[in-house]
C-alpha positions as CSV (number, residue, x, y, z in Angstrom):
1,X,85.8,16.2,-132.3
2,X,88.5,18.0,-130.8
3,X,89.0,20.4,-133.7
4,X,84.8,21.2,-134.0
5,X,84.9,21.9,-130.0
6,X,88.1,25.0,-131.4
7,X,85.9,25.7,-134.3
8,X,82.9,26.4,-131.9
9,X,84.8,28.5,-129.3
10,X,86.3,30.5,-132.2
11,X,82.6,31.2,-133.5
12,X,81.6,31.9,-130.0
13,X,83.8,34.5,-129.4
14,X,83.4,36.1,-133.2
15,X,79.9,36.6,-132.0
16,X,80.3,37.4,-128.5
17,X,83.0,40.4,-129.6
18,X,80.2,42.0,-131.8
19,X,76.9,43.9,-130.4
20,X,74.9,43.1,-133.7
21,X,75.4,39.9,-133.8
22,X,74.4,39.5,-129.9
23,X,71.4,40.9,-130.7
24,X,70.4,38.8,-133.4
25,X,71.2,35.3,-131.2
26,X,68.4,37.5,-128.8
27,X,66.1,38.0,-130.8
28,X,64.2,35.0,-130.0
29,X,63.8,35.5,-126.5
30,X,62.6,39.3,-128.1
31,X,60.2,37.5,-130.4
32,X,58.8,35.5,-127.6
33,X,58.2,38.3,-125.6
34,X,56.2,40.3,-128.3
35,X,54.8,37.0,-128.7
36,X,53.3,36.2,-124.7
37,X,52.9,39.9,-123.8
38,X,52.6,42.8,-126.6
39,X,50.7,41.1,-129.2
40,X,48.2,39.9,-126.5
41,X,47.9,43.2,-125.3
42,X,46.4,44.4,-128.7
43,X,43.8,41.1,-129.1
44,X,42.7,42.4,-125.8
45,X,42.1,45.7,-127.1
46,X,40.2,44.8,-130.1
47,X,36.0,43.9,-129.9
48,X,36.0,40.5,-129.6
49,X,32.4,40.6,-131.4
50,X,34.7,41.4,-134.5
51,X,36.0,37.7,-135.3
52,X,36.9,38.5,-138.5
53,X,39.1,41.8,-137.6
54,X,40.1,39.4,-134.4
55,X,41.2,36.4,-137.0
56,X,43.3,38.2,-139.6
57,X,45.6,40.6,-136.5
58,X,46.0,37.1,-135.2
59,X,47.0,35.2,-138.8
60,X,49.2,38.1,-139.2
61,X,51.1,38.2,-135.8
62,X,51.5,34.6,-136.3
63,X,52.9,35.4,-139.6
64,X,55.6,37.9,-138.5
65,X,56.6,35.2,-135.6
66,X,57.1,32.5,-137.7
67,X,59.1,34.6,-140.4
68,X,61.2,37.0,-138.7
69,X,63.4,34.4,-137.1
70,X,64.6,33.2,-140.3
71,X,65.5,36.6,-141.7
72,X,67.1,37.5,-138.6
73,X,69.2,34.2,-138.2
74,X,69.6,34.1,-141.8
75,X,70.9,38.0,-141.5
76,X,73.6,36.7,-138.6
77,X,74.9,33.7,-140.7
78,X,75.4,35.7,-143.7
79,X,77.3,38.2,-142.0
80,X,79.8,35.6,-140.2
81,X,80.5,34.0,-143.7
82,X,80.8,37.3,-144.9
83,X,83.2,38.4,-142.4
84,X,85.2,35.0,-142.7
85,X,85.6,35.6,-146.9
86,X,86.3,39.6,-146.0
87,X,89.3,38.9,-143.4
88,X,90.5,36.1,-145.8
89,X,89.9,33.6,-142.7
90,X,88.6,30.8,-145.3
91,X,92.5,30.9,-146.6
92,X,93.7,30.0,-143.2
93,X,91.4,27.4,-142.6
94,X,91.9,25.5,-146.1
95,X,95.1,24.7,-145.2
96,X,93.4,23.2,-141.4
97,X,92.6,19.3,-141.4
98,X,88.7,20.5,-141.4
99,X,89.3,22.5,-144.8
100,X,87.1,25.2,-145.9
101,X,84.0,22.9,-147.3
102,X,84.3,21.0,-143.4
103,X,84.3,24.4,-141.9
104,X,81.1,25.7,-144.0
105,X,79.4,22.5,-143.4
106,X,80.2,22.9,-139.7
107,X,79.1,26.2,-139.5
108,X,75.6,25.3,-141.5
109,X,75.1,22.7,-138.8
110,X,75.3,24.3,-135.3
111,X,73.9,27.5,-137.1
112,X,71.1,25.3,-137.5
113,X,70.7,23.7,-134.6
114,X,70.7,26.9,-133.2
115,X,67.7,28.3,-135.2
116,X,65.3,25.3,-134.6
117,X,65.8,25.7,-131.0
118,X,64.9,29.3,-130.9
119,X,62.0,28.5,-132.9
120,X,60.8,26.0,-130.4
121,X,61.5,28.2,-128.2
122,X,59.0,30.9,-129.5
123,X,56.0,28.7,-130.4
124,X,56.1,26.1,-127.2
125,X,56.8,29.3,-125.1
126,X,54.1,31.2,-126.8
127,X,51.4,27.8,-126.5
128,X,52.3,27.3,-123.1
129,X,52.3,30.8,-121.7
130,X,50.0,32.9,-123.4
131,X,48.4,30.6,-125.9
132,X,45.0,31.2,-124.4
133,X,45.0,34.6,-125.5
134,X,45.6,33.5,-129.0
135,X,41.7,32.0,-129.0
136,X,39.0,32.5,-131.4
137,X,35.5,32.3,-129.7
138,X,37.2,30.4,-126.3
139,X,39.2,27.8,-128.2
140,X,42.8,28.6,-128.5
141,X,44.8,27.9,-131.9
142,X,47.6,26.5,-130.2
143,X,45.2,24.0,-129.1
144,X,45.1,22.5,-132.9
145,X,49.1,22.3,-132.8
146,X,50.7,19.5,-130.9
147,X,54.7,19.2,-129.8
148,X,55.5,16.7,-132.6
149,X,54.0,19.3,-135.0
150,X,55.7,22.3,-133.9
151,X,59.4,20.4,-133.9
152,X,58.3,19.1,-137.4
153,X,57.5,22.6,-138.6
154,X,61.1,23.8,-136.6
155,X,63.0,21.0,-138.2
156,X,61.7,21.9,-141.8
157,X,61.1,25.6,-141.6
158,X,64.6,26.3,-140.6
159,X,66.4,24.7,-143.3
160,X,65.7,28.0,-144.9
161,X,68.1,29.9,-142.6
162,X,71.1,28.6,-144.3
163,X,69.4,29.0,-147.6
164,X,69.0,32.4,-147.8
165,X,72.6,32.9,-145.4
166,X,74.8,30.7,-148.1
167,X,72.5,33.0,-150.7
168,X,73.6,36.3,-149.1
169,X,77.0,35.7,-148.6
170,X,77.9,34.3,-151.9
171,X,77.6,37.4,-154.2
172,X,78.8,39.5,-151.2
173,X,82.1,40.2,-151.7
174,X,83.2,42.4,-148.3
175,X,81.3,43.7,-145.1
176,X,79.7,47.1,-146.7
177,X,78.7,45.5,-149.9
178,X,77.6,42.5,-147.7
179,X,75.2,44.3,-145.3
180,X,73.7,46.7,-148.4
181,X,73.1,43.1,-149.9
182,X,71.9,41.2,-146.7
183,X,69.3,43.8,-146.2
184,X,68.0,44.0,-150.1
185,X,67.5,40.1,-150.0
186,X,65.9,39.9,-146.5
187,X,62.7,40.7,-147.5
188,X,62.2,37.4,-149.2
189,X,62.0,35.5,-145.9
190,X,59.0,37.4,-144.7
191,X,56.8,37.4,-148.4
192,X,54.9,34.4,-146.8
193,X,53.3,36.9,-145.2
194,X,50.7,37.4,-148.5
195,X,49.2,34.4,-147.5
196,X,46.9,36.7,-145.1
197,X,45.4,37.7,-148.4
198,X,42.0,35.6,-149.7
199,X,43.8,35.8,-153.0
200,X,46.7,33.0,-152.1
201,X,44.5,31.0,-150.5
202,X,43.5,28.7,-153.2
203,X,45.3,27.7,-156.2
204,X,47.3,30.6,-156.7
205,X,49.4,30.1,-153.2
206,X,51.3,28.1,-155.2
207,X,53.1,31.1,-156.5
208,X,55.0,31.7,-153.7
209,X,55.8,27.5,-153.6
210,X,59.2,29.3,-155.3
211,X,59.8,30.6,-151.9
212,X,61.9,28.2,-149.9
213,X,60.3,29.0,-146.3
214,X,56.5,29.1,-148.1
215,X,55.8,25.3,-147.4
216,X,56.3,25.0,-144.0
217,X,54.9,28.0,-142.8
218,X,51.5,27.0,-145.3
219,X,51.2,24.0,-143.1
220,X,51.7,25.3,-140.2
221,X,49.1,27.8,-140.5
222,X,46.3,25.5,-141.8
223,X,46.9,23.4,-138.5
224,X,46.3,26.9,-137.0
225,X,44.0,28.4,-139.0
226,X,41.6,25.1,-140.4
227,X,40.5,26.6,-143.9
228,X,38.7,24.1,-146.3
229,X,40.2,24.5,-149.9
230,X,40.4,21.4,-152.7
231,X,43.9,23.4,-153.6
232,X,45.0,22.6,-149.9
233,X,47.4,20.1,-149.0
234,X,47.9,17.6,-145.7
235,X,50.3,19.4,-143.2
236,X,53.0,16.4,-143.3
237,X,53.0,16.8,-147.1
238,X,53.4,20.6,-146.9
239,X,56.6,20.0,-144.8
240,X,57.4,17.0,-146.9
241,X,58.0,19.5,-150.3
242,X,59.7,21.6,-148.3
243,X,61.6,19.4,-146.9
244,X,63.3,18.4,-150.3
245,X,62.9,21.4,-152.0
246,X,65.2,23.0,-149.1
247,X,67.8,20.4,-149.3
248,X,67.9,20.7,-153.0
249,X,68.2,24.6,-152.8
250,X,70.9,23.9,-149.5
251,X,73.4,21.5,-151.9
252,X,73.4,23.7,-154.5
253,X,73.8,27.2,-153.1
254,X,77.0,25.6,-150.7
255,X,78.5,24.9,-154.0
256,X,77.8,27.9,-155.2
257,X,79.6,29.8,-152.1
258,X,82.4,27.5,-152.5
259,X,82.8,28.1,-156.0
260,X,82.5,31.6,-155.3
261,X,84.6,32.3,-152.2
262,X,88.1,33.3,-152.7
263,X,90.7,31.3,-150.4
């Protein structure tokens, strides 16, 4: 335990000596912000005889706030591991009892941890303190999402973080060509936000099931956003596929960084 507790202080202070990556861990508590006191702002300003205007700024402010944590988390752990291959850290620590594959999967875990608590952070803050504004005709859409739900959909959804971090960082060989990269891949954590189009909401969502992050954020938003379609799924099967199609995609990019890193 000892040896975790170094490894923890050491990431601590990797992250506390750079401004980026201090803003990224705030981003959250930015998100939420947006989330309980800007985007309200501009329901309040639309006509509220408009439902349907009033429904899709709503599906896609819900969108951006349940995608942009994972590109920015995703963005933070990508640069770390790309900092650790770049300064030739992973040599020092191979030679460590934790090793280099202990030290990845340590770094995947509290990494982790860290995004589903941000994430509950944003949506319970967001239910509890200005979910009322998020209502369509009186009744709030927070009000179809319980607690067990929303730490399902953090416990799933943010699976993806490492995904797309391990992703990022393996064919990123130094800082420069690892921030050009970083950026040019981001964009694939927020393409769940097409689902605001008619067009994937039947069968053809399905196209973006090739998205890791697509399956929880799906269910999330038909416990939002109830829309009757045979193509739909149940919410716990949603998370369910994602779930396992996570893990899979997990396994096999942490051997591919492995393989990949030079140490």
């Amino acid at each position: 335990m000892r040896k975790y507790l170094y490894l923890f202080k050491y990431e601590l202070r990797t992250i506390l000596r750079d401004p980026l990556s201090l803003y990224m861990c705030s981003f959250p508590v930015i998100l939420l912000i947006l989330a309980t006191a800007v985007f309200p702002f501009v329901f309040k300003s639309m006509d509220a005889a408009n439902e349907a205007a009033l429904r899709v700024t709503m599906l896609i402010v819900l969108l951006i706030v349940l995608t942009l944590g994972s590109f920015f988390l995703s963005f933070l752990t990508a640069l770390l591991l790309v900092e650790n291959k770049d300064e030739n850290t992973l040599a020092t620590i191979a030679v460590t009892p934790v090793g280099t594959s202990g030290y990845i999967r340590f770094k995947m875990v509290y990494i982790y941890i860290m995004s589903i608590l941000s994430t509950m952070l944003v949506l319970f803050g967001t239910k509890y303190i200005a979910g009322g504004e998020y209502a369509i005709r009186g009744v709030s859409l927070f009000d179809n999402l319980s607690a067990v739900e929303i730490i399902s959909f953090s416990l799933v959804n943010r699976l993806f973080v490492s995904v797309l971090a391990l992703f990022q960082s393996s064919f990123a060989k130094n800082k420069v060509e690892g921030f050009a990269f970083i950026k040019a891949t981001g964009i694939v954590a927020l393409v769940p936000i097409l689902l605001v189009l008619d067009s994937f909401r039947d069968g053809l969502q399905y196209v973006l099931g090739v998205l890791p992050n697509f399956w929880a954020v799906k269910g999330i938003l038909l416990k939002l956003f109830p829309i009757e379609s045979s193509a739909n799924m149940s919410f716990p099967l949603y998370l369910a596929v994602g779930a396992g199609y996570n893990l899979l995609l997990l396994f096999v990019m942490y051997r591919t960084f492995l393989r990949k890193a030079e140490y």
